[in-house]
C-alpha positions as CSV (number, residue, x, y, z in Angstrom):
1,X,127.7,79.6,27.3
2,X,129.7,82.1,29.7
3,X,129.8,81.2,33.3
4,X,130.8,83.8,36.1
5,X,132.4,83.0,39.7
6,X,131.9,85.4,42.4
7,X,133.9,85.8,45.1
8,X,132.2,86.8,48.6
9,X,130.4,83.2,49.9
10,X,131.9,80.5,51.7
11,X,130.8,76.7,50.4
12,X,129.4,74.6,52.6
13,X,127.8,71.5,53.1
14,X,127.4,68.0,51.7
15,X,128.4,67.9,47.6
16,X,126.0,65.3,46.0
17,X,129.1,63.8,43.6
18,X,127.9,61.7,40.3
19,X,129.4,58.1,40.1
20,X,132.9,58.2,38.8
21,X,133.4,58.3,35.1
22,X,136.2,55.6,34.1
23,X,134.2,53.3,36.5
24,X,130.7,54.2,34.5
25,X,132.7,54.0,31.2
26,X,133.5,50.3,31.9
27,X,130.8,48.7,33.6
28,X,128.9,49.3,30.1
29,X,131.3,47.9,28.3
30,X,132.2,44.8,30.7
31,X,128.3,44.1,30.8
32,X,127.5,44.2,27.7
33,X,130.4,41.7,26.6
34,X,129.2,39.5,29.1
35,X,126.7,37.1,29.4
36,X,123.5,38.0,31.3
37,X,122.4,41.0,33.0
38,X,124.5,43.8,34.4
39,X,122.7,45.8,37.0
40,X,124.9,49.4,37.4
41,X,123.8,51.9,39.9
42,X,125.5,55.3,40.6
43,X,126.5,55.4,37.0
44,X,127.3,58.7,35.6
45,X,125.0,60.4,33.1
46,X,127.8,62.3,31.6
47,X,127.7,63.2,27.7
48,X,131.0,61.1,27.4
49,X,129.6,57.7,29.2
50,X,126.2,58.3,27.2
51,X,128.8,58.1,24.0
52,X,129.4,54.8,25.5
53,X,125.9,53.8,26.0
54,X,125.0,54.5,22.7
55,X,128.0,52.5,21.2
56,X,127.1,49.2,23.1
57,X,123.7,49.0,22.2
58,X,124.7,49.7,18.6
59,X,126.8,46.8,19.1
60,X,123.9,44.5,19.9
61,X,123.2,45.1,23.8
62,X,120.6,45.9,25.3
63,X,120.3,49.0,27.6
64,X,117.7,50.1,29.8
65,X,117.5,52.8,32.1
66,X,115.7,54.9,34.8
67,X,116.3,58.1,37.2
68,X,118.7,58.0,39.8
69,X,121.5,56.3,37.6
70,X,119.7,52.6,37.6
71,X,120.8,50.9,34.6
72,X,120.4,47.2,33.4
73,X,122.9,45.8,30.6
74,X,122.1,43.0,28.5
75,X,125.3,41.7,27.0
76,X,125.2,38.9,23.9
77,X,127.0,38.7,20.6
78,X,128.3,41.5,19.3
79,X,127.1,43.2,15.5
80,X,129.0,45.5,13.0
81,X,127.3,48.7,13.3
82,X,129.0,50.7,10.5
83,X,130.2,53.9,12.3
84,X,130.5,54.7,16.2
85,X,130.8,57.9,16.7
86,X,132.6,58.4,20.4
87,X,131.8,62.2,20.4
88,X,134.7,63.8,23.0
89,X,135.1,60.6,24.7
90,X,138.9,58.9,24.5
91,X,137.6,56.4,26.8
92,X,135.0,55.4,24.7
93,X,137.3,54.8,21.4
94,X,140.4,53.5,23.0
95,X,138.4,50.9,25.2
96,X,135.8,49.6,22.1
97,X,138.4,49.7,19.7
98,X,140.6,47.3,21.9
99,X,137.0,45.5,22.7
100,X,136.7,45.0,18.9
101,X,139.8,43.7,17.5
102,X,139.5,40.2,19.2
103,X,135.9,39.9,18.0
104,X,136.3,38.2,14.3
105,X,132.9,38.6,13.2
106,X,132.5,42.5,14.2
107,X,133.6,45.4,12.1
108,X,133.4,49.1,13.0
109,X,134.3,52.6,11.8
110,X,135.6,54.8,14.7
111,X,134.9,58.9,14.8
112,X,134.8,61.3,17.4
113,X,135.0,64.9,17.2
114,X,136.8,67.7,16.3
115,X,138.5,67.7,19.8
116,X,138.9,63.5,19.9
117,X,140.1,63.2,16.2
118,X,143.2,65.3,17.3
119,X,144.2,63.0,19.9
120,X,146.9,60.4,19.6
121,X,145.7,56.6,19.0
122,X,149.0,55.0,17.9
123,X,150.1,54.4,21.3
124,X,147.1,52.0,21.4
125,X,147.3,50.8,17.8
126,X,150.7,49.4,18.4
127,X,150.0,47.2,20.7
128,X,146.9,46.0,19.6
129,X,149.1,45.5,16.2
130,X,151.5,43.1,17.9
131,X,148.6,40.9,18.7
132,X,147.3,40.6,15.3
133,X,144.7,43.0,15.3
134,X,143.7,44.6,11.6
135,X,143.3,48.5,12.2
136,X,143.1,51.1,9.5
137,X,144.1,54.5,9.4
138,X,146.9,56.4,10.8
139,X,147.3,58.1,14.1
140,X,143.8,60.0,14.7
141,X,140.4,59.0,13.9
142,X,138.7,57.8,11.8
143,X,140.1,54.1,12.5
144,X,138.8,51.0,11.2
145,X,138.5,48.3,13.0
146,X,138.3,44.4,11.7
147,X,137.7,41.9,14.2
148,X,140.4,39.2,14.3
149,X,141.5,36.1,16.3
150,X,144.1,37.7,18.1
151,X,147.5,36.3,19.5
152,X,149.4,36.9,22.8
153,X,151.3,40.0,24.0
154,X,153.5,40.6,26.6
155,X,153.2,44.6,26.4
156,X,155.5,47.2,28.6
157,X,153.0,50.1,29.5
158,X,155.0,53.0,28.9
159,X,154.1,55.7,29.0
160,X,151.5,54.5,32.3
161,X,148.3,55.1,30.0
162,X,145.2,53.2,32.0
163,X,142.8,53.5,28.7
164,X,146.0,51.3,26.7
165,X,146.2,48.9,29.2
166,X,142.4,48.1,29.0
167,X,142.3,48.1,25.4
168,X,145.1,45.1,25.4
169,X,143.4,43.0,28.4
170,X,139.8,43.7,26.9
171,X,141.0,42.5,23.2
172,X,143.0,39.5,25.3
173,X,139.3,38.4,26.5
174,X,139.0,37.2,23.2
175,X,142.2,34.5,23.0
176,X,143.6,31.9,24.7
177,X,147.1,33.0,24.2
178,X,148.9,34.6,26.5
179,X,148.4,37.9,27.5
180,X,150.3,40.4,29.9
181,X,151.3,43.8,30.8
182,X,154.2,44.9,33.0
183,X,154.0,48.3,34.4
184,X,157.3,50.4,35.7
185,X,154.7,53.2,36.9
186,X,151.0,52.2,37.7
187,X,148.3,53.1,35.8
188,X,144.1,53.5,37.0
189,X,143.6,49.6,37.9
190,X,139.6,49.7,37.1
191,X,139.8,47.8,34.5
192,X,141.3,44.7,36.5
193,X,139.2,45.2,39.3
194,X,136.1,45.2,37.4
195,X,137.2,42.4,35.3
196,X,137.7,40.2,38.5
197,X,133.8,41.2,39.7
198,X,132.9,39.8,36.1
199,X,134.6,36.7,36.7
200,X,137.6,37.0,34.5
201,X,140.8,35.5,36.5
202,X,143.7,37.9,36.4
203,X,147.2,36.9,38.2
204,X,149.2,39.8,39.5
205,X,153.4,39.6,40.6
206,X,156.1,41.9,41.5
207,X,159.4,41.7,39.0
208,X,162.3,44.1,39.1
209,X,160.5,45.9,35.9
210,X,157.5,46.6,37.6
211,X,153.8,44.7,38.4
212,X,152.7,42.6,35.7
213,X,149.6,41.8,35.5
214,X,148.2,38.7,33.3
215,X,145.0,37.2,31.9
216,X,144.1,33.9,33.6
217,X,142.7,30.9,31.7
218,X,138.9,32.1,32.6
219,X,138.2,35.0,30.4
220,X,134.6,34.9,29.9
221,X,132.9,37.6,31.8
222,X,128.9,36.9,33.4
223,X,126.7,40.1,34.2
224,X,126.6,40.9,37.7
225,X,125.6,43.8,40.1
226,X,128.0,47.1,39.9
227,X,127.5,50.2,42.6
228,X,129.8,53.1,41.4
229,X,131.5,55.4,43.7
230,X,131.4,58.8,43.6
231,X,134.3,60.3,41.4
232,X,137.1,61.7,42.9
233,X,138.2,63.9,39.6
234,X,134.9,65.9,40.1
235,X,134.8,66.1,43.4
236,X,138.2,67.6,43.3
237,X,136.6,70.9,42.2
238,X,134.0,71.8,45.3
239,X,137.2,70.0,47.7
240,X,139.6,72.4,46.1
241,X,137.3,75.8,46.3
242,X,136.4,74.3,50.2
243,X,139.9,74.3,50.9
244,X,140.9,77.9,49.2
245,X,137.8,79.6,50.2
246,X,137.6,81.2,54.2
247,X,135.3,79.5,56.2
248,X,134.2,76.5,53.7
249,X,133.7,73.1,54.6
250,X,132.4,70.3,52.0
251,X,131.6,66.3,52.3
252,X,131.5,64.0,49.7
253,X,129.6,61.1,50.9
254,X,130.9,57.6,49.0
255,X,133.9,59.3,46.9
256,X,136.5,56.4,45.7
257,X,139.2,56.5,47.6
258,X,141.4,53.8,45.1
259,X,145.0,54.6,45.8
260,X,145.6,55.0,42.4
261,X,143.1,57.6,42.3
262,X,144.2,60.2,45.5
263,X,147.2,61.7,44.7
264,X,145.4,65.1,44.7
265,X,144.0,64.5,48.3
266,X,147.7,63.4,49.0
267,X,149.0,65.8,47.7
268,X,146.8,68.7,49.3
269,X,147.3,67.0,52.7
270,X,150.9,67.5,52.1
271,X,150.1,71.1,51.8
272,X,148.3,71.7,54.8
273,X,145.0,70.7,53.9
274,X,142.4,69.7,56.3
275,X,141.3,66.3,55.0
276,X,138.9,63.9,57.0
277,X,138.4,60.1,55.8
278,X,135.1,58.5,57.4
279,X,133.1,55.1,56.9
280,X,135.6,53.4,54.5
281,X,134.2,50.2,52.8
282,X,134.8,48.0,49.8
283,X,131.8,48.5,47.2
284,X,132.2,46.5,43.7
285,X,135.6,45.7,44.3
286,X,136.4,49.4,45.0
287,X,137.1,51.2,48.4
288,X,134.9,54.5,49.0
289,X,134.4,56.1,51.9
290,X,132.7,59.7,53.0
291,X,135.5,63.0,52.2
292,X,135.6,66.0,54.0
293,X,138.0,68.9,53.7
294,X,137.6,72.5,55.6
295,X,139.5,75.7,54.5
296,X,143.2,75.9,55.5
297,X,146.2,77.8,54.7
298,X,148.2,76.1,51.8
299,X,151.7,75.6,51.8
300,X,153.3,75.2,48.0
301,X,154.1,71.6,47.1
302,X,156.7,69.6,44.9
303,X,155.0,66.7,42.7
304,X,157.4,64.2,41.1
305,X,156.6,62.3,37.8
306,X,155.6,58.6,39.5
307,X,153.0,60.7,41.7
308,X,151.4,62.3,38.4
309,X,149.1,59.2,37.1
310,X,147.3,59.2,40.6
311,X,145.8,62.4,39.9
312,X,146.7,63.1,35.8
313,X,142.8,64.5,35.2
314,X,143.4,66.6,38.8
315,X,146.0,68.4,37.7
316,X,144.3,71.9,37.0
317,X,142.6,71.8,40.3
318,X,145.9,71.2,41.7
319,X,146.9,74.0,39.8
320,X,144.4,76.2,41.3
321,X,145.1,75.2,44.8
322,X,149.1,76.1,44.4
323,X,147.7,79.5,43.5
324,X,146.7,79.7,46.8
325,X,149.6,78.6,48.3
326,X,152.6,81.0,49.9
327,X,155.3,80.5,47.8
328,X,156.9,78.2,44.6
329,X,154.7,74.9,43.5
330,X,156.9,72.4,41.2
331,X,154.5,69.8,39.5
332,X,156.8,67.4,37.1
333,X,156.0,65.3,34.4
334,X,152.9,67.1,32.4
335,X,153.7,65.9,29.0
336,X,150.8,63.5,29.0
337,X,148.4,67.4,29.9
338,X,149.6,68.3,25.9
339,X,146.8,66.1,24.5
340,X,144.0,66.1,26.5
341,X,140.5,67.6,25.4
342,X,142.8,70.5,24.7
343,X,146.8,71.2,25.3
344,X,145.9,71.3,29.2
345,X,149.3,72.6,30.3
346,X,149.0,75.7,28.0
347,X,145.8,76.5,29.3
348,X,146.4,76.2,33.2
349,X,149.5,78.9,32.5
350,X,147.1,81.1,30.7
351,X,144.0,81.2,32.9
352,X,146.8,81.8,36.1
353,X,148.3,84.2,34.1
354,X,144.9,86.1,33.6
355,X,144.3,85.6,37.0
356,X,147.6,87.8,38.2
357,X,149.3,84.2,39.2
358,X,153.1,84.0,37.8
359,X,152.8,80.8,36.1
360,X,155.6,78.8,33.4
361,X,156.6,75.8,31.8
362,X,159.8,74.1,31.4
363,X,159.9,71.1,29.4
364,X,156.9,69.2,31.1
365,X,157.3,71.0,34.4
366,X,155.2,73.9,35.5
367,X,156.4,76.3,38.2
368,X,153.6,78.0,39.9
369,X,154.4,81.1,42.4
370,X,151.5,81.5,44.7
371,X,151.3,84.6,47.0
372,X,148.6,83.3,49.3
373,X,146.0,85.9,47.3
374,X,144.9,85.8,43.2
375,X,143.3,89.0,41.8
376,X,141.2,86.8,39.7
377,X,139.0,89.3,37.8
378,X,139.9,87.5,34.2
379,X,137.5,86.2,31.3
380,X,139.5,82.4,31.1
381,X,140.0,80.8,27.6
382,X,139.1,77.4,28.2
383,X,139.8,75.3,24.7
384,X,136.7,73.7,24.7
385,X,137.8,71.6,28.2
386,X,135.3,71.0,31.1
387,X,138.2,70.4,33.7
388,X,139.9,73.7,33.1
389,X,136.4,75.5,33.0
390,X,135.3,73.8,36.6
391,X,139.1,74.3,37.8
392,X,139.0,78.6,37.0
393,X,135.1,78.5,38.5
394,X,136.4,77.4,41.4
395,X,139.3,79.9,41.7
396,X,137.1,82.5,41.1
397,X,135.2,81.8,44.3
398,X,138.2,82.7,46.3
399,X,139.7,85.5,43.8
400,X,139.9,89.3,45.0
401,X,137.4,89.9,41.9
402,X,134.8,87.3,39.9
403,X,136.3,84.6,37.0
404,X,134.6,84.3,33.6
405,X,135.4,81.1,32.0
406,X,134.5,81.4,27.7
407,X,132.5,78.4,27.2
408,X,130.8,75.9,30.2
409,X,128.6,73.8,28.0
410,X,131.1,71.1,27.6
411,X,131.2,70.7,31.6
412,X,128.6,68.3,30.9
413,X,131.4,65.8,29.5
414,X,132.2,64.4,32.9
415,X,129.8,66.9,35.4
416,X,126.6,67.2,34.5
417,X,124.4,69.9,37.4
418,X,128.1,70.9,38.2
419,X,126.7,74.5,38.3
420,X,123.9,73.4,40.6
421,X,125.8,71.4,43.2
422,X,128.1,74.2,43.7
423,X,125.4,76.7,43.9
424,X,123.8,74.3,46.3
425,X,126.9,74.6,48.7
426,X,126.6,78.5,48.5
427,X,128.8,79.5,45.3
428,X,127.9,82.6,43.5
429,X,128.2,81.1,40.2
430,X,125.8,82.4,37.2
């Protein structure tokens, strides 16, 4: 399915945001390997999280839903359900698959699709090696996984990856030994704080290598209540076309504001962005609070590699805004945007390229020279990936001349009625 952006309409308004994905992901899988009932609300009905959905209750729990993102998760002793297929979801495999190996009586086949099976697992078979865990296969899916009573690990997370570091503490909730992870450059802490609403004791300290973080003696989780926050990786797409478009203004109401999770809105600040933070609060464990940003002229920005895991999935919105910008953008430390849903880095050049914008890559550093005006009028190859469709969309609003992107279906991966909340704000998008 084509999609068109046309330029001419300011955005405006408040952008009703679905609950953030990595939060959704987990609060399924925490609930339903704890005992009790989970209660989620806000959860986001994405085709990657309904992978996840689908996986748990083959795995024995029990999952019950209504409108409005109300969900109830019955957690209990796990099953071997043959072959769970995780679709485009990376989350999905690399957190069950962790989940798994420190269950002894639970076996599972791993798949995904065409996309998924091309991504890179060994990072998080390794690991999960080290502590004993019995995984077949090589470095893509298919993997088989054999439950096993797992030892201890003390694991350096490098390269920051937040989806390896869960994997290792969710496979430590199944052993007594000891079990931590020291971090040089932090990773998404979700996991951790989601852990601790489930009643898992974690134990954090500073050491010249970095935080570690360690399992505490209680590791049994027990269902509880979960509110999601809305997620600042889709957001970023109406927040970026409100800040490049002449006379937009846009609120999120509720958007997680984890510092781990802003370095786009820090970033964008940093280029001149007006950026208003309201009614901050803790929710679950997390801190939201209500997002508003209003058009402003950009200045061009320099991103250095510890910044990049603070807004890794933000980065071709980013992109988009530098386009904007007057003058040179330097974003460092891309490697990790080669396997994505698709070799993200090659795309962003390609789609500004299209677009008129000088764009290039050295090494895993891309050089963006904005002129303060894009010509736009391109048809964008997007690979199959919903962030670099929703990221050119969004250009195209303030282009000289309307964006096509090749293929929006798989928008739904992470934001489903992404095409209606924009149009809702006022974007000519069809």
């Amino acid at each position: 399915m084509k999609l068109v952006a046309t330029p001419g309409s300011f955005v405006t308004g408040e952008a009703a945001i679905p609950g953030d994905k990595s939060c959704s992901h987990r609060a399924l899988i925490l609930g339903a390997m704890a005992e009790g009932e989970t209660r989620i609300s806000g959860m986001l009905e994405s085709d990657d999280v309904l992978a996840t959905a689908r996986a748990i209750e083959a795995f024995g729990a029990r999952v019950d839903h209504s409108d409005g993102g109300k969900w109830i998760v019955r957690g209990g002793t796990w099953r071997s359900p043959g072959s769970i297929d995780c679709g485009n979801s990376g989350t999905t495999a690399r957190l069950l698959i962790g989940a798994v190996a420190g269950m002894p009586a639970v076996r599972a086949v791993f798949t995904g699709d065409e996309s998924l099976s091309t991504r890179p697992m060994q990072r998080l078979t390794v690991p999960l090696e080290r502590m004993g865990a019995i995984i077949e296969g090589g470095d893509r899916l298919p993997l088989t996984v054999q439950g096993t009573q797992l030892g201890g690990i003390d694991h350096r997370n490098v390269p920051a990856s937040a989806q390896v570091k869960s994997a290792v503490l969710l496979a430590g909730l199944g052993t007594n030994a000891p079990v931590s992870i020291t971090e040089p450059m932090p990773s998404r802490n979700h996991t951790e704080l989601m852990l601790a609403r489930f009643g898992c004791e974690l134990e954090y300290s500073e050491t010249p290598g970095g935080q570690v973080t360690r399992l505490g003696r209680r590791r049994t989780l027990v269902g509880c209540e979960i509110k999601i926050g809305a997620d600042p990786s889709s957001a970023a797409f109406p927040l970026v076309a409100a800040a490049i478009v002449p006379g937009s203004d846009v609120l999120v109401r509720g958007m997680l504001v984890n510092p781990l999770r802003t370095g786009l809105y820090e970033t964008m600040e940093a280029m001149g962005t007006d950026i208003r933070l309201s009614n901050e609060r803790l929710q679950s464990g997390e801190i939201v609070a209500d997002v508003r940003i209003t058009h402003s002229h950009l200045r061009p920005c320099h991103v250095r590699p510890e910044q990049i895991p603070a807004m890794i999935d933000e980065i071709p919105a980013l992109a988009v805004a530098c386009a904007f910008a007057d003058g040179e953008s330097l974003i460092e430390g891309l490697g990790e945007l080669r396997v994505k849903e698709s070799d993200r880095l090659g795309a962003i050049v390609a789609g500004l390229a299209a677009c008129g914008v000088v764009a290039m890559v050295h090494g895993d550093t891309l050089r963006i020279f904005g002129r303060g005006q894009v010509q736009g009028g391109a048809n964008v190859a997007t690979q199959g990936d919903h962030r670099i469709a929703m990221a050119f969309l969004a250009l195209g609003l303030a282009a000289e001349q309307p964006v096509e992107v090749d293929r929006a279906e798989m928008i739904a991966t992470s934001f489903p009625g992404f095409t209606e909340v924009m149009q809702a704000l006022g974007a000519d998008l069809r």
